[in-house]
VEXMAR-375105 format. One record per residue: residue in three letters; residue number from 0; z, y negated, x negated of N, C-alpha, C in turn. Coordinates in steps of 0.02 Angstrom, whole numbers, plus 50000, padded with zeros to 5 digits. Each point is the difference from the previous one (the first is absolute). Example, Ala and Ser with C-alpha at 12.3 -4.5 7.8 and 13.67 -1.06 7.14 Angstrom:
% VEXMAR-375105
{panu 'ALA'; 0; {50390; 50284; 49340}; {50000; 49941; 50045}; {50000; 49940; 49955}}
{panu 'SER'; 1; {49964; 49947; 50018}; {50003; 49941; 49958}; {50037; 49945; 50039}}
This chain:
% VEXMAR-375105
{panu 'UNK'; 0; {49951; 48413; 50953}; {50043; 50055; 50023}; {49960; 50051; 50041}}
{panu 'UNK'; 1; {49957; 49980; 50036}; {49942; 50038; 50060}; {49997; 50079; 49940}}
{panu 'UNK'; 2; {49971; 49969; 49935}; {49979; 50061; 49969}; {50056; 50061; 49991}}
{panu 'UNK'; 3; {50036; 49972; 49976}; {50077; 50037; 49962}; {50009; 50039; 50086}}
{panu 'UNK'; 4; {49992; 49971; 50035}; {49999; 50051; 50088}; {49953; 50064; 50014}}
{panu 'UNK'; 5; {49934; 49971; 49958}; {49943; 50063; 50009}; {49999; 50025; 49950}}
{panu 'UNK'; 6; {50025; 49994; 49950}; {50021; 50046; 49935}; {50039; 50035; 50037}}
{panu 'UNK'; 7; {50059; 49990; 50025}; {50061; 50045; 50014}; {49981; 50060; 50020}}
{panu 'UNK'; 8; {49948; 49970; 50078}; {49976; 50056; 50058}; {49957; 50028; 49967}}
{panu 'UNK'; 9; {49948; 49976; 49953}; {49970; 50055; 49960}; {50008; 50043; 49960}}
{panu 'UNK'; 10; {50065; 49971; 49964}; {50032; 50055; 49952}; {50037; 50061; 50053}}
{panu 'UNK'; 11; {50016; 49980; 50042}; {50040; 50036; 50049}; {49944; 50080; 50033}}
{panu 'UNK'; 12; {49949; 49968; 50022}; {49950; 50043; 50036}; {49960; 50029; 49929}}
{panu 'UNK'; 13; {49987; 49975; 49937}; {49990; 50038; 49954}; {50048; 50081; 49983}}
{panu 'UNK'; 14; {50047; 49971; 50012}; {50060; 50045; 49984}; {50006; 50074; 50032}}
{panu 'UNK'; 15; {49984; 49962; 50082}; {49995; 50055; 50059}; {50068; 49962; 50019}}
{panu 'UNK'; 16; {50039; 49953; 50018}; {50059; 49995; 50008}; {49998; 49984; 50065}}
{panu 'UNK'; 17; {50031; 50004; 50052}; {50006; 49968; 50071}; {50064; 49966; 49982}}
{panu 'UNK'; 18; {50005; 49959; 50050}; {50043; 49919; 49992}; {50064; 50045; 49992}}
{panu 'UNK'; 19; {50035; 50037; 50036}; {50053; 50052; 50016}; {50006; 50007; 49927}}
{panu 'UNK'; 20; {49959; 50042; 49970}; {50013; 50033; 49924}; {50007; 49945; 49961}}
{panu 'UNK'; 21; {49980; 49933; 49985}; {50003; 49967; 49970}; {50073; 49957; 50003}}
{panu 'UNK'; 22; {50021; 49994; 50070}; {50072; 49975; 50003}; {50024; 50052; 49977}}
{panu 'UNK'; 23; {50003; 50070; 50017}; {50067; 50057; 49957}; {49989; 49973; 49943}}
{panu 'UNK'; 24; {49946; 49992; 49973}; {50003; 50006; 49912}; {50033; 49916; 49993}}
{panu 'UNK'; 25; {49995; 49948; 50041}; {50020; 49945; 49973}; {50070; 49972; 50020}}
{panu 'UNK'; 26; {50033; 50038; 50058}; {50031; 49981; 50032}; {50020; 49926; 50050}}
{panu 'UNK'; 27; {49915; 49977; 49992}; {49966; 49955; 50043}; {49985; 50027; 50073}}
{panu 'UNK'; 28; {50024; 49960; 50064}; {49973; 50028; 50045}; {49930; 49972; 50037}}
{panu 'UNK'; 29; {49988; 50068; 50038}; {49920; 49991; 50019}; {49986; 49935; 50017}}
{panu 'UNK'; 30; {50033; 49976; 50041}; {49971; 49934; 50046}; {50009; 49953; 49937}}
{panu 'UNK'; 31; {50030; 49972; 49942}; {49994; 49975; 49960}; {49946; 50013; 49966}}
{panu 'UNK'; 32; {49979; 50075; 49985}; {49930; 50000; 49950}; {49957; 49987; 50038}}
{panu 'UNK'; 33; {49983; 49996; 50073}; {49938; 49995; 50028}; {49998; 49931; 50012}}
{panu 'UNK'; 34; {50052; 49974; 49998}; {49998; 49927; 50009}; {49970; 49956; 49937}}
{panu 'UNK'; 35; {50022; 50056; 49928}; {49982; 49969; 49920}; {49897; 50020; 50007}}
{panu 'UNK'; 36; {49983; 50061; 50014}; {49953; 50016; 49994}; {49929; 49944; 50020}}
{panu 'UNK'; 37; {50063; 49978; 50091}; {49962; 49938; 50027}; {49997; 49960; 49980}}
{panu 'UNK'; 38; {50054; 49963; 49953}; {50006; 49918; 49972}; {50030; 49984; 50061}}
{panu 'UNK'; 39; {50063; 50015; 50042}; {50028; 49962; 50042}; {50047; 49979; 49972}}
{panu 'UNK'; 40; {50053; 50031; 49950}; {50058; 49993; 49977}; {49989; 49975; 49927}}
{panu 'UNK'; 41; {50041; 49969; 49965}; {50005; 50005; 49939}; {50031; 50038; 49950}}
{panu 'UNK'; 42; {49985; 50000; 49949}; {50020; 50055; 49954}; {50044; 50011; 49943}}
{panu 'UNK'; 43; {50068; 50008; 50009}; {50020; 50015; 49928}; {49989; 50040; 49935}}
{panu 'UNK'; 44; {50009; 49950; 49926}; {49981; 50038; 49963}; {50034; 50078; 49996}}
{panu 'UNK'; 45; {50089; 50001; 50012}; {50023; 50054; 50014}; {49972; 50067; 50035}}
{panu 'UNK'; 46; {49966; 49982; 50069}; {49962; 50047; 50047}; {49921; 50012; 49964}}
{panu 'UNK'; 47; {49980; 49919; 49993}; {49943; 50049; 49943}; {49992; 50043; 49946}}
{panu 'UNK'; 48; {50055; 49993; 49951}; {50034; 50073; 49938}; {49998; 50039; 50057}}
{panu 'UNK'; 49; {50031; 50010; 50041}; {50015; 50089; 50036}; {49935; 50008; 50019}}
{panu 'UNK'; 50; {49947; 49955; 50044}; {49944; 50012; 50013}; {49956; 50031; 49929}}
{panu 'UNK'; 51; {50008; 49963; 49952}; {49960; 50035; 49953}; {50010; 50055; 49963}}
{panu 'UNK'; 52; {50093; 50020; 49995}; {50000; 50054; 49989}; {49990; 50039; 50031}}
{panu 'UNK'; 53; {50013; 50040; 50049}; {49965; 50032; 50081}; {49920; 50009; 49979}}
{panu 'UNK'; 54; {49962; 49946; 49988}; {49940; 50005; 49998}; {49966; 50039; 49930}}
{panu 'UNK'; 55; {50050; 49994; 49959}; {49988; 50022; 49900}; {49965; 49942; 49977}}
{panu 'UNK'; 56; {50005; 49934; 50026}; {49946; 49953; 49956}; {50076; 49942; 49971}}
{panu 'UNK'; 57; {49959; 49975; 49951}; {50027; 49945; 49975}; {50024; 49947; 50044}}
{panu 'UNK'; 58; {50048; 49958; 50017}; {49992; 49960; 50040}; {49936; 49940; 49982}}
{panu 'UNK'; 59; {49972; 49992; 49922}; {49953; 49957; 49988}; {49955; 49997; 50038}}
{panu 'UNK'; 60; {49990; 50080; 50022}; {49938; 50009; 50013}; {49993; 49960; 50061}}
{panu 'UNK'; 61; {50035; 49968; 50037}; {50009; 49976; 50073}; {49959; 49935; 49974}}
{panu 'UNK'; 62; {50016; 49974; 49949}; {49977; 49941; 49966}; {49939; 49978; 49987}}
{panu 'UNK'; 63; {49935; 50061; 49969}; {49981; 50004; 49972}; {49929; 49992; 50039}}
{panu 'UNK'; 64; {49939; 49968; 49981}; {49955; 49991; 50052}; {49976; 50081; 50041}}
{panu 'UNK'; 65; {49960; 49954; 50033}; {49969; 50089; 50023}; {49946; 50025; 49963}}
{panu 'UNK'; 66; {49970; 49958; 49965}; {49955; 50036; 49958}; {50001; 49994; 49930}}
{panu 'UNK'; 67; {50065; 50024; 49984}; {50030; 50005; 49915}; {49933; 50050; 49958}}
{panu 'UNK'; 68; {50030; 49972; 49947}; {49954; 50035; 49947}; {50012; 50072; 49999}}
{panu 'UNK'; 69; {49936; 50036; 50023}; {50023; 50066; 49994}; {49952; 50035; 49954}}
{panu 'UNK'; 70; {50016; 50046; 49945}; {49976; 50023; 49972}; {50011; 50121; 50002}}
{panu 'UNK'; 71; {49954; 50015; 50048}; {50007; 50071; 50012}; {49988; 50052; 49925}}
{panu 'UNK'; 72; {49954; 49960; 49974}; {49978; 50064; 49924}; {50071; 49985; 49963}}
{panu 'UNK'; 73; {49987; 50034; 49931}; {50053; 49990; 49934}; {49963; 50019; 49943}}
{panu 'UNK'; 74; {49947; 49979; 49967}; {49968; 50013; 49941}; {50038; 50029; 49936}}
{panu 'UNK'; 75; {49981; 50050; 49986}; {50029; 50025; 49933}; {50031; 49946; 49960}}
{panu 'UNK'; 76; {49961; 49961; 49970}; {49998; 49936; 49974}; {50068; 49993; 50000}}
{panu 'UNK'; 77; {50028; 49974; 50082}; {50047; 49943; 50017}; {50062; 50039; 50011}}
{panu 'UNK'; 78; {49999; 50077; 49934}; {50049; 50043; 50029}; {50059; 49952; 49953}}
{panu 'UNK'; 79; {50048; 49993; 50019}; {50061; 49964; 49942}; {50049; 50041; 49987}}
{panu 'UNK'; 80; {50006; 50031; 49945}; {50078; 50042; 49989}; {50071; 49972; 50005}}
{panu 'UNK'; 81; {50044; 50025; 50048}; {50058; 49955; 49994}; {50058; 50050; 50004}}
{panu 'UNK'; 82; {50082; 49975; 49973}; {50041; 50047; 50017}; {50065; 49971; 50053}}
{panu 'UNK'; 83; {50024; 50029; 50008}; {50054; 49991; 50066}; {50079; 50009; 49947}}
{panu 'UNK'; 84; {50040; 49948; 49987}; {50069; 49989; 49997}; {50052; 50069; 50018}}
{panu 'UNK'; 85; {50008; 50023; 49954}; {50024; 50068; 50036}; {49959; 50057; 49983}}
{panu 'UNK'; 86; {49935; 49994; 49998}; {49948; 50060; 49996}; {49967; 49986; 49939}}
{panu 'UNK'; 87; {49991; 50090; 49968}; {49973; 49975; 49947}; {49932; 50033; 50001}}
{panu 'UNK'; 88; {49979; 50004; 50060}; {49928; 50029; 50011}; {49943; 49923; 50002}}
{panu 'UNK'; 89; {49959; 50013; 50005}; {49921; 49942; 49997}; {49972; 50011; 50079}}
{panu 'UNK'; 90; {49997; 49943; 50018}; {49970; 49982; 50073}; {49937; 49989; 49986}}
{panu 'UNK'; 91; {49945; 49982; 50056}; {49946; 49979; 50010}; {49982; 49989; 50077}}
{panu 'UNK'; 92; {50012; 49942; 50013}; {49977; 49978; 50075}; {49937; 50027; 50001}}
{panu 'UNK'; 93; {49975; 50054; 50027}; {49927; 49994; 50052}; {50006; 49972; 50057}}
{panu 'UNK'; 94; {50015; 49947; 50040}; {49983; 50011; 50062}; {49953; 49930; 50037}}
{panu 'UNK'; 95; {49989; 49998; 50037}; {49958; 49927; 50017}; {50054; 49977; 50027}}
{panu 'UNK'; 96; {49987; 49919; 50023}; {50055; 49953; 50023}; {49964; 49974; 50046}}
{panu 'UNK'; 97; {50055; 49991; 50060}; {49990; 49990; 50055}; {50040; 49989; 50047}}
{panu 'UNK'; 98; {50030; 49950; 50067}; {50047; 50016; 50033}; {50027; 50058; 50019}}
{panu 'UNK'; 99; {50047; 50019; 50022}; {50022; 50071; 50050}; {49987; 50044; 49955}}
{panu 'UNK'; 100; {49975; 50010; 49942}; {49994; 50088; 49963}; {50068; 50023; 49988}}
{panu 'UNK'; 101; {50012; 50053; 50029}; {50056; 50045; 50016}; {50005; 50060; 49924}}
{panu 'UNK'; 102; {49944; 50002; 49978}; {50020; 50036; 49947}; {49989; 49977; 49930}}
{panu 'UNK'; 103; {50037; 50025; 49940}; {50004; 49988; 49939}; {49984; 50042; 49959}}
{panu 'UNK'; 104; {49926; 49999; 49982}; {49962; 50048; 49934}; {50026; 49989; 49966}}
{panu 'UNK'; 105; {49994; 50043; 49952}; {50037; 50006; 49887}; {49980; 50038; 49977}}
{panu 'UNK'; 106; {49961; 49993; 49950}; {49994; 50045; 49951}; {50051; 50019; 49952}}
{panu 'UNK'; 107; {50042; 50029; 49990}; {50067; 50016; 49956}; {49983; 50031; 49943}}
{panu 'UNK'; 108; {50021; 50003; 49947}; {49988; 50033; 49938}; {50067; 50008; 49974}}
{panu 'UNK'; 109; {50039; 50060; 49993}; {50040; 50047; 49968}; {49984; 50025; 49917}}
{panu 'UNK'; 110; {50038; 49946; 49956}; {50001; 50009; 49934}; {50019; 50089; 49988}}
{panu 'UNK'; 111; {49969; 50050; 49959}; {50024; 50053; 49978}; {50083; 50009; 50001}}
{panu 'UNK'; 112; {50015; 50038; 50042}; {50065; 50022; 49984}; {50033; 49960; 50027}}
{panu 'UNK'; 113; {50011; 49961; 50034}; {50010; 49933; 50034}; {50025; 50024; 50081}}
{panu 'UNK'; 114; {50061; 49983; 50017}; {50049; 50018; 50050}; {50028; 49950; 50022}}
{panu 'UNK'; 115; {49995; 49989; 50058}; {50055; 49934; 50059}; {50056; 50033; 49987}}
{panu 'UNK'; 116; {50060; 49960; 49985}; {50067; 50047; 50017}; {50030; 49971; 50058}}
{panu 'UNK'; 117; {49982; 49941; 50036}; {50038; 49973; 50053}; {49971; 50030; 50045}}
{panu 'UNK'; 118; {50032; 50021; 50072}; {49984; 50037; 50048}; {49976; 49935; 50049}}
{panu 'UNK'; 119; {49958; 49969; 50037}; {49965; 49965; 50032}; {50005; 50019; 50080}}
{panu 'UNK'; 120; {50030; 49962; 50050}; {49983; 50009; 50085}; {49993; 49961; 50009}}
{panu 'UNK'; 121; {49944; 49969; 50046}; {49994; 49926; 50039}; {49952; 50012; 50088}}
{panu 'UNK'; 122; {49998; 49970; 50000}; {49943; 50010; 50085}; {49940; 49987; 49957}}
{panu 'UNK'; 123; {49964; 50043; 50051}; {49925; 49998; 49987}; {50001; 50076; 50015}}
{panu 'UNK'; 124; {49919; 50002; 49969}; {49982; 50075; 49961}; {49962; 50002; 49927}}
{panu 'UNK'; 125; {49993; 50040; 49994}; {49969; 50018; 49917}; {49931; 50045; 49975}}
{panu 'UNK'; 126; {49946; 50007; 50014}; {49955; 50042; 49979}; {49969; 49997; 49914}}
{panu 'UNK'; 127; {49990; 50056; 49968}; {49997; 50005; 49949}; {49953; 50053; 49990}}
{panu 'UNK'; 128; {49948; 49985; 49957}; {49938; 50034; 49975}; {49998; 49995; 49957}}
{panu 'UNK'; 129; {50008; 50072; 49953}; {50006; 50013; 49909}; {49911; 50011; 49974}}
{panu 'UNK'; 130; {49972; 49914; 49979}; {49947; 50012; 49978}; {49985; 50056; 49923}}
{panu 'UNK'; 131; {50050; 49985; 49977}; {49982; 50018; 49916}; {50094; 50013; 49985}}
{panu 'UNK'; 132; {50014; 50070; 49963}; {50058; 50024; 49979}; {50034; 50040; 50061}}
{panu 'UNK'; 133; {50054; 49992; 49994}; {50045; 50032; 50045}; {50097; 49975; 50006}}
{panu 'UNK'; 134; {50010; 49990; 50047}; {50044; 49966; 50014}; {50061; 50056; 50057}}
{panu 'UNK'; 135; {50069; 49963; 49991}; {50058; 50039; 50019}; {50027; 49970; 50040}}
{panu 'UNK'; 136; {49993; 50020; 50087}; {50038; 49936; 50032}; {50059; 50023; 50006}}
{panu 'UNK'; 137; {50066; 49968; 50021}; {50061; 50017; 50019}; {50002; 49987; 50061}}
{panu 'UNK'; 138; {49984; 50005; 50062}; {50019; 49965; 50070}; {50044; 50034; 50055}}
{panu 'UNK'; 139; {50060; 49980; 50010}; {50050; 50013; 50045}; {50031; 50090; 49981}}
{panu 'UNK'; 140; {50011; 49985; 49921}; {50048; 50068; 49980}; {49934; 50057; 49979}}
{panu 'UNK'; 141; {49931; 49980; 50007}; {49960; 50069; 50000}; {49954; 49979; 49923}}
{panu 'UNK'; 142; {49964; 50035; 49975}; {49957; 49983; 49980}; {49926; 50022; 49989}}
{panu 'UNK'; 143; {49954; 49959; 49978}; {49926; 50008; 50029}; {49985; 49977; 49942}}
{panu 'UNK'; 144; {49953; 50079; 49961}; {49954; 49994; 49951}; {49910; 49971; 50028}}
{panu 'UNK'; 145; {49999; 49936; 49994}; {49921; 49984; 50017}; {49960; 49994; 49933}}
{panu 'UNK'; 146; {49963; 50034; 50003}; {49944; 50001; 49953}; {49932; 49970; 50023}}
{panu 'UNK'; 147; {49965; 49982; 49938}; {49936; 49975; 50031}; {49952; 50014; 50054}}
{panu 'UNK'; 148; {49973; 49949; 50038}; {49987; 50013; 50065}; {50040; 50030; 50048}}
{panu 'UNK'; 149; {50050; 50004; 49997}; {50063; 50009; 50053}; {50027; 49946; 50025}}
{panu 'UNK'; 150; {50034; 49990; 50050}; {50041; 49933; 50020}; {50029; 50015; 50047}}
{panu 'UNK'; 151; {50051; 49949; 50020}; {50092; 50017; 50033}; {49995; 49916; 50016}}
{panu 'UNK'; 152; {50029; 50027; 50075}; {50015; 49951; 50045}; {50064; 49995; 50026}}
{panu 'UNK'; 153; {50041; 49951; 49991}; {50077; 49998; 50037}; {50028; 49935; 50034}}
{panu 'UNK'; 154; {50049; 50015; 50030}; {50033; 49942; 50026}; {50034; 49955; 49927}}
{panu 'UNK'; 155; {49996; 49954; 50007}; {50026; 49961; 49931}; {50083; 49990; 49997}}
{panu 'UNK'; 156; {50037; 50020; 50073}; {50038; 50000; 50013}; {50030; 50057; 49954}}
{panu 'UNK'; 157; {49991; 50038; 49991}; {50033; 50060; 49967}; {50015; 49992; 49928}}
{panu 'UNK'; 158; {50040; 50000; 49952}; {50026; 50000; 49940}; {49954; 50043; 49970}}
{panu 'UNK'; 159; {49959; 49952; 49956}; {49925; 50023; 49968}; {49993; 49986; 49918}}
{panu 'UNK'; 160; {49994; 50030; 49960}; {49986; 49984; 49919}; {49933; 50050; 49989}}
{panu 'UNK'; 161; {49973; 49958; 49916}; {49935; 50045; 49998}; {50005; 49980; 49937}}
{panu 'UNK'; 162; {49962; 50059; 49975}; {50010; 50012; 49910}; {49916; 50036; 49988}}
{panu 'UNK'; 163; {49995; 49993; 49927}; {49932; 50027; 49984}; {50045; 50033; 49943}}
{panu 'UNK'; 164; {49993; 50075; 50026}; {50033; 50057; 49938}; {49949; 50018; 49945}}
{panu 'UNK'; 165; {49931; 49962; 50002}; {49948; 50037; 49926}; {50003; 49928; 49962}}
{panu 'UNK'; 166; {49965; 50044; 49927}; {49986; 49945; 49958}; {49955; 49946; 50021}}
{panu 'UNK'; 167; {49950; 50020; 50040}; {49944; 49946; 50017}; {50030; 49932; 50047}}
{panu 'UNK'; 168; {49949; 49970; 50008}; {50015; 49964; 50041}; {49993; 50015; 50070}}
{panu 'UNK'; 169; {50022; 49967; 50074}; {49993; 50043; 50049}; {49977; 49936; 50030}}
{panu 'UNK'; 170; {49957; 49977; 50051}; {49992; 49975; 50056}; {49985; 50023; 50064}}
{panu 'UNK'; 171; {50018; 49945; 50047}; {49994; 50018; 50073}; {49969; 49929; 50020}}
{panu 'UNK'; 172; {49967; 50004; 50082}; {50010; 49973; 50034}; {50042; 49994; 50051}}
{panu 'UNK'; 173; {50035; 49937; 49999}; {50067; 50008; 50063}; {49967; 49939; 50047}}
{panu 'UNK'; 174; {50030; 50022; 50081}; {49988; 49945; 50026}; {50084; 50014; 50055}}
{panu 'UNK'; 175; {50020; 49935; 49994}; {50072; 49979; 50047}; {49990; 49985; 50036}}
{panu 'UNK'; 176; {50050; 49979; 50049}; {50011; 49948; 50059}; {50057; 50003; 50008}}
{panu 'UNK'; 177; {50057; 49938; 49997}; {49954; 49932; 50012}; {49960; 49996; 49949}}
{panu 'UNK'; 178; {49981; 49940; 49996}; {49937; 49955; 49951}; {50054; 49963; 49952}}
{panu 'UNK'; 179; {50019; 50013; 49920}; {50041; 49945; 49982}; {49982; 49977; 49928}}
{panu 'UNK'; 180; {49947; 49998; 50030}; {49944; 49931; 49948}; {49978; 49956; 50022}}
């Protein structure tokens, strides 16, 4: 348990969080987290979910040794095409793996002529870089012609769709947060 304590306080001071900010976000109070941070108290799994959401990590990660397999590169090679239930665009994880990574690379590829019709809001944010083609975002009622080498950044919160209006194919790089790979 000692560890799952210095995980906490480290995820915490990674964050920038002071004990204060961390109870608003958990609705844990201070003298309880400084007591978890210490290993004086024990811990529910309940209070640990809020602790890890608060923090953006998995609760696994509490689990997980301290020196997990981490891998920072992503070789061309080990790029894997995949699609998302709902979406009929092509993914590609770039990103390395590692505890705590807060953000989520993609390479996206937009079939010719190829349009989201569902309007999309969630938490996070969204950045998007049109390597090759040109792409049509819809975000919060406006819209934004990005063309290659252009890119658009938003709250993910906002009611967002994206379409590729040419024959070609279009890609981007996107990177999210949260992380939900």
């Amino acid at each position: 348990m000692d560890e799952i304590y210095k995980k906490i306080k480290d995820l915490r001071l990674q964050n920038g969080y002071t004990l204060k900010e961390l109870s608003e976000r958990t609705d844990l109070s201070i003298s309880f987290l400084s007591q978890v941070e210490r290993g004086t108290t024990s811990l529910a799994i309940t209070s640990l979910k809020k602790i890890a959401d608060a923090l953006n990590v998995k609760i696994s990660e509490f689990f997980e040794d301290e020196k997990p397999n981490q891998n920072f590169m992503v070789k061309s090679s080990e790029h894997k095409p995949f699609n998302i239930k709902g979406s009929e665009f092509t993914y590609v994880r770039v990103n390395g793996d590692f505890p705590g990574r807060s953000l989520e690379p993609l390479l996206v590829t937009l079939a010719p002529n190829q349009k989201q019709t569902q309007q999309f809001g969630h938490a996070g944010e969204e950045y998007y870089y049109v390597l090759k083609g040109l792409v049509i975002f819809h975000v919060d009622g406006k819209e934004y012609v990005i063309r290659e080498g252009d890119s658009i950044h938003f709250p993910s919160t906002y009611p967002h769709t994206v379409e590729n209006p040419i024959s070609e194919e279009s890609r981007l790089l996107c990177v999210l947060t949260p992380v939900i790979f």
